[in-house]
N, C-alpha and C positions, 0 to 999 in steps of 0.2 A: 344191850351192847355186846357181851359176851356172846348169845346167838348170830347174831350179825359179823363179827368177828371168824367166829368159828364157821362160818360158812364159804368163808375167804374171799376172796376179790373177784368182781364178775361185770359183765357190763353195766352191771347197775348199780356195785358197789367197789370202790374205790377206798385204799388207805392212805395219808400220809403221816409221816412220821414227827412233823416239823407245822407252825404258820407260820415260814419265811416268808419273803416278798412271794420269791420264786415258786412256793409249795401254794400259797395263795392260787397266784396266777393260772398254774397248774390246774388246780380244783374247778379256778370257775370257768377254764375249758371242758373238764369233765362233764360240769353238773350242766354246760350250754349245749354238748353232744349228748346227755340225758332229758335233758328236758324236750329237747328233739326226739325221744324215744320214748319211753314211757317211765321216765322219770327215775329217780337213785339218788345214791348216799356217798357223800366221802369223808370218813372218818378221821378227824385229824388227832393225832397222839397214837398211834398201830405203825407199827412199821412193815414193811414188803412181806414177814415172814407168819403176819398174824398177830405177832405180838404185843400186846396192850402195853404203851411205856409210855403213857400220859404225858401229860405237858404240863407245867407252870403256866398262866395267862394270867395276862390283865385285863381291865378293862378296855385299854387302846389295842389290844390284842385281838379283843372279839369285835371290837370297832373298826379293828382292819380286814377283816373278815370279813363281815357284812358288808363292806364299804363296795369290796373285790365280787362279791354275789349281788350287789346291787346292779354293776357295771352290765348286766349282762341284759342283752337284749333280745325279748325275745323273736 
């Protein structure tokens, strides 16, 4: 994680800082414009600057997650 991090944000890697609705949303446009390319990562708990500031989750947290990566058509 740390190397991916430190290698900072690129077309094919993506941070957010948050799983809001909106940061969800967000991501599974990301990861629909990578998987059109040659595929990448979007880190959620990294904020804009690099910095690793984790997140608390739950279970319905990573169920909304997946639910929002499901959505995605390829």
């Amino acid at each position: 994680l740390r190397e991916w991090v430190a290698a900072g944000e690129s077309e094919v890697l993506e941070f957010k800082t948050r799983t809001s609705s909106g940061s969800r949303r967000e991501a599974a446009e990301t990861l629909t414009g990578m998987r059109n390319g040659g595929g990448g990562r979007v880190l959620f708990g990294v904020d804009a600057r690099g910095e690793i500031v984790g997140q608390e989750t739950s279970d319905k947290t990573v169920e909304d997650v997946v639910a929002e990566v499901l959505r995605i058509s390829p």
